[in-house]
N, C-alpha and C positions, 0 to 999 in steps of 0.2 A: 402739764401732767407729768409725773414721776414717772421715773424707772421703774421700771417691773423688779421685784424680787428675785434670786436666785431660785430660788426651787416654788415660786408662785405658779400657777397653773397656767398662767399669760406667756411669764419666760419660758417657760416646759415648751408649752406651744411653738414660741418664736423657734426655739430650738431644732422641734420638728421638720418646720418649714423649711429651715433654712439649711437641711441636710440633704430635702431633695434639690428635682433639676426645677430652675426656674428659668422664666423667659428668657427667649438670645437680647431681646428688645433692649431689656433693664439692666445690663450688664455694661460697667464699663471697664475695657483693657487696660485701659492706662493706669488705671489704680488697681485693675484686679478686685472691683467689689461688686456685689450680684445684690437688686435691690427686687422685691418683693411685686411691686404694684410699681402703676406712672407716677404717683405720687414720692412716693421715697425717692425714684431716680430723678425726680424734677430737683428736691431738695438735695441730691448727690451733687448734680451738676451746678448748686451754687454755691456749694460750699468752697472753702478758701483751701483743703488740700486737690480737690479737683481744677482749682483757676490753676493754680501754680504746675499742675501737670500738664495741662494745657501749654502753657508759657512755654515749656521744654519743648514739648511734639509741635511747637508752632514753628520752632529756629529749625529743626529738618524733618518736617512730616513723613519723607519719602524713604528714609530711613529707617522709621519706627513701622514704617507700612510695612516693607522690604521683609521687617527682622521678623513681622508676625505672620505675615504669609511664606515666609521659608519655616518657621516651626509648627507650622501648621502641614504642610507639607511632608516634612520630614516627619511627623507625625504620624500622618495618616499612612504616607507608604510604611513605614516600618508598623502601623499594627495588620496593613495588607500580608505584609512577607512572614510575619510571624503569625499572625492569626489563621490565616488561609491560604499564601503558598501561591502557586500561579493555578489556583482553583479558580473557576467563574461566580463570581458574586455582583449580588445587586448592591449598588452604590449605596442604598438607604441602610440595607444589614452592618454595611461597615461605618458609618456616619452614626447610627444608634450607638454601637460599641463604644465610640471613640468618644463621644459627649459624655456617656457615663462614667470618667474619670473626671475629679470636680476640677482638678489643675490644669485641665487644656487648655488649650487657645483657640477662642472662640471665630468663629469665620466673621462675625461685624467688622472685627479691625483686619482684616485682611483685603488685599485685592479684589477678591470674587466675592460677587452678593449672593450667587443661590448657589446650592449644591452641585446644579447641573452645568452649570458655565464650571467652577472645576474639575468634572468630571471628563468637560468638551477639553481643556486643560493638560490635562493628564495625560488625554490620547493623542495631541497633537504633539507636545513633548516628547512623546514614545516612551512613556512611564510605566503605560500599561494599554492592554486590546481592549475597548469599547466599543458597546455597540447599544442599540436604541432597538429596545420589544415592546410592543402594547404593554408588557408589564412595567416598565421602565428601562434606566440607563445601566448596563452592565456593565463589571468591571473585570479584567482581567494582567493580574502581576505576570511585567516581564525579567524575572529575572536575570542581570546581566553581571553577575560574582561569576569573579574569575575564576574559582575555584568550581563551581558549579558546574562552568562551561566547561571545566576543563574533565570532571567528570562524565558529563553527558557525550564527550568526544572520545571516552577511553570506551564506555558503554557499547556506543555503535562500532566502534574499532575491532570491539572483540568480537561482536554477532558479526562484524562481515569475514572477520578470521575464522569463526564457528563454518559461517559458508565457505567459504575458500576450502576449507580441511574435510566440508562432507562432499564438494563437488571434486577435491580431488581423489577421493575414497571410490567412489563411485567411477571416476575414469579407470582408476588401477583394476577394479572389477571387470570393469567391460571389456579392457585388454587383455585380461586373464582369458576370460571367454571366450577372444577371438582367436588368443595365440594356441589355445586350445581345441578349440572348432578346426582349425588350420593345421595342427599337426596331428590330425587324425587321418590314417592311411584310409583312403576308399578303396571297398573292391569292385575288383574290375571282373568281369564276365567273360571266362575261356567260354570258344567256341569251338566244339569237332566235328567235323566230318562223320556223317552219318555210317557205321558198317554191319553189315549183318554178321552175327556169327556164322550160321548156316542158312542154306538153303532152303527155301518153304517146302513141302514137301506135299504133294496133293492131298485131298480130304474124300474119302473112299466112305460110300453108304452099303452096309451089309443086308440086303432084303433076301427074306427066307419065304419060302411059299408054305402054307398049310393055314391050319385054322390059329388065330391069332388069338390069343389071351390080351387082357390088359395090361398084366405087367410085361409082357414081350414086348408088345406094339411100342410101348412107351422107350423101350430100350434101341429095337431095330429101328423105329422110326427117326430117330436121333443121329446127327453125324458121330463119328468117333472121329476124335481129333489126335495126332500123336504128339509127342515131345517136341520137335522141331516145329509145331504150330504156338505151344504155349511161349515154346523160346520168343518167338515172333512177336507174340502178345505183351511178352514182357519188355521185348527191347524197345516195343511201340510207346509202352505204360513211360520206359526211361526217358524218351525222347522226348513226349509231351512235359512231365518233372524237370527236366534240366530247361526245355523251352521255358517254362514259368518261374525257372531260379532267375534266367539269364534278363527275362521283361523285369523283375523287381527289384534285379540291383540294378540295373540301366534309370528305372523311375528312382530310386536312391540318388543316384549319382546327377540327376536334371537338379531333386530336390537343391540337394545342398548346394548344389551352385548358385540355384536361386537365392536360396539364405543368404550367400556371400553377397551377391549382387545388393539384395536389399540392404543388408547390412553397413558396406560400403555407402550406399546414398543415406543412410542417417546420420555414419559417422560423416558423411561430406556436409549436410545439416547442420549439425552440431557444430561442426567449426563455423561456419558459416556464422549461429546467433552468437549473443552474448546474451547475458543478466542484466545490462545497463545499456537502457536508450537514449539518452539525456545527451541534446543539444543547444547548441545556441541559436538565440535567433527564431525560434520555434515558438507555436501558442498549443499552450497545454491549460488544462480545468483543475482546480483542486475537489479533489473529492474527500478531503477529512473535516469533519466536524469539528476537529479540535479547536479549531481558531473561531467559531464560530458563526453562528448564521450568514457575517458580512463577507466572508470569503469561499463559502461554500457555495459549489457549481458553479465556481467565478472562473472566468478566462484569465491568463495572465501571457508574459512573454519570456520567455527565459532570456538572462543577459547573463549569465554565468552558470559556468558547471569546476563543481570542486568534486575531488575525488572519486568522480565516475557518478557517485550516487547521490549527492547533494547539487543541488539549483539555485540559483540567488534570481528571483520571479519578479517580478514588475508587475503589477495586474494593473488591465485596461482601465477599468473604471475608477478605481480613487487613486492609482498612482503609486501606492503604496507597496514600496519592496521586503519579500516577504524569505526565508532563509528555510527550502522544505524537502524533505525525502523525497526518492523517488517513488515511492509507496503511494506515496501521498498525492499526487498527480498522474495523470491520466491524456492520450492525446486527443487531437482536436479533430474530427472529418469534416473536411468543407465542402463547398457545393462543387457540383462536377464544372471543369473547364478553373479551378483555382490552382495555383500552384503547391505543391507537394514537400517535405523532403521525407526519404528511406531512411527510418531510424535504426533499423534492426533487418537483420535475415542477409539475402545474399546481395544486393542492391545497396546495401549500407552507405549511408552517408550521398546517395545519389539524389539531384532535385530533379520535380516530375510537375506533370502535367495529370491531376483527377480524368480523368477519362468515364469511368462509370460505377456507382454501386452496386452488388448485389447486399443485399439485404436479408436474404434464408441464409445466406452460406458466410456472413461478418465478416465481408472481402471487397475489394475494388481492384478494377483495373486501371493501372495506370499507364503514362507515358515516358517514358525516361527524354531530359531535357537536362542533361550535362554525361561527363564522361564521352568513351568509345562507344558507346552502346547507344547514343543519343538517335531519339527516334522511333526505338525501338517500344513497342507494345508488351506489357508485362501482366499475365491475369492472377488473379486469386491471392491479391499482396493482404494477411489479415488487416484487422483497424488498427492493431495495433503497435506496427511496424511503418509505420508513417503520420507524420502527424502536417496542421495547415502549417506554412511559413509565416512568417509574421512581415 
């Protein structure tokens, strides 16, 4: 049978066809030709410029394998990093994208036969975070440009310098406060000697005999009091007035002592914590979702602390070492009678013995089991100033 014509309705057709996607089946790599049905590929594969490609990929298979599973590869990460960044995507969204370029390099001639063994692939290499949901296999870019990193390290560098510069703003406050509190003069309460001007002077009733009116009786009946009685009255009136100056600056003067007392044990407090609990040696929980389902509410162990606020994690269960804020984790309470260590507060860095939880009040009591203080019973340490040993 003839060729089809250039602009016949046959050719128009083939044309069609053969601009979309066709089967992975029918396609062969080595030539780079895509056949339609089983039929065309049977007659592809006996044709004489396929034997002769053959001939070539027979003197080093492992090579042609090599070169299309690295382009393949290379591929698929750089349309990861450009198309969607270290966002969480399903393997399949990015596997669709990537086959609609008609020049790819098809997975048949590669190493891996189904999607999912290179997906398993990828995260074993540490390419990228996957993980496995009833929906499927997820994928997540780890970006490891140097420049990147080098940004993401100036980022956090500043926000902990933003902290630095509000926590020291706020100490220069509070010294203002105290050195101010402090040089305020208290008064103090004279005390005198009680003395009379004069002498009391008796109080004499004027009774008159006759027939009494009301307004008389009202008058005679009444003491007359003289001058040196109201003197009296009044020095009595001063006496109890300066009594009640001298009780309110005395409760004045408790107060503010008090203040200073209390004031002193917070600043002794304050020295005491810090911002950063972060040790070695310790099992801590990750509590961010970022990394996804497989590491979230997962124990791990810390093996390293970098600059106060970064962990280099181990988690228990795959092994896998993990690079996290201290934000991002959380400590561990074990069962009572486990061993301890004092991350924070005034015990710091001391190992302990659990002793008891309260539960309403998010405290335990511990036992101190190193240091001078060894032995010694400690109550009401929050959760979060102690975490399990590992």
């Amino acid at each position: 049978m003839g060729k089809a014509e250039f602009l016949s309705p046959k050719a128009i057709g083939n044309r069609i066809k053969s601009k979309g996607l066709q089967k992975l089946r029918w396609y062969c790599q080595m030539c780079q030709k895509q056949c339609r049905d089983e039929n065309g590929f049977k007659c592809h594969c006996l044709s004489e410029s396929h034997q002769r490609q053959l001939l070539l990929a027979s003197e080093n298979p492992d090579q042609f394998m090599d070169y299309f599973s690295q382009e393949f590869k290379n591929d698929f990460l750089e349309l990861i990093r450009r198309r969607f960044g270290t966002k969480r995507v399903h393997n399949n969204i990015v596997y669709n994208e990537y086959i609609s370029d008609r020049e790819h390099v098809h997975m048949n001639s590669t190493q891996w036969e189904t999607l999912t063994d290179f997906t398993k692939w990828l995260g074993k290499e540490g390419y990228c975070k996957v993980d496995e949901t009833p929906k499927g296999w997820y994928v997540q870019y780890i970006d490891r440009d140097p420049e990147t990193i080098r940004r993401q390290e100036e980022l956090e560098k500043k926000k902990r310098q933003d902290l630095d510069d509000e926590e020291r703003s706020a100490k220069f406050i509070e010294e203002q406060v105290r050195r101010g509190k402090a040089g305020k003069e208290e008064e103090t309460p004279m005390f005198t000697e009680l003395k009379r001007e004069s002498e009391e002077e008796k109080v004499t009733f004027n009774l008159s005999k006759g027939v009494v009116n009301p307004s008389a009786s009202s008058s005679k009946s009444s003491p007359s009091l003289g001058p040196s009685a109201l003197q009296a009255i009044g020095a009595s009136g001063k006496r109890k007035e300066s009594g009640y100056s001298s009780e309110s600056k005395e409760s004045k003067k408790k107060k503010s002592a008090l203040d200073e007392i209390m004031e002193m044990e917070e600043q002794k407090k304050k020295s005491t914590r810090t911002d950063y609990w972060l040790h070695p040696n310790i099992v801590i929980k990750v509590v961010t979702k970022r990394l996804g389902e497989k590491y979230y509410k997962k124990k791990g162990v810390i093996k390293e602390v970098q600059d106060k606020y970064t962990a280099v994690v181990k988690m228990i269960d795959s092994g896998d070492k993990l690079k996290l804020d201290q934000s991002h984790l959380e400590t561990v309470i074990p069962a009572p009678g486990k061993r301890v260590l004092v991350v924070n507060g005034n015990y710091r860095e001391s190992e302990a013995m659990l002793d008891s939880i309260d539960e309403k009040r998010f405290c335990a009591t511990l036992v101190l089991d190193s240091g001078r203080l060894r032995g010694r019973k400690v109550n009401g340490i929050p959760y979060e100033d102690f975490s399990k040993l590992a």
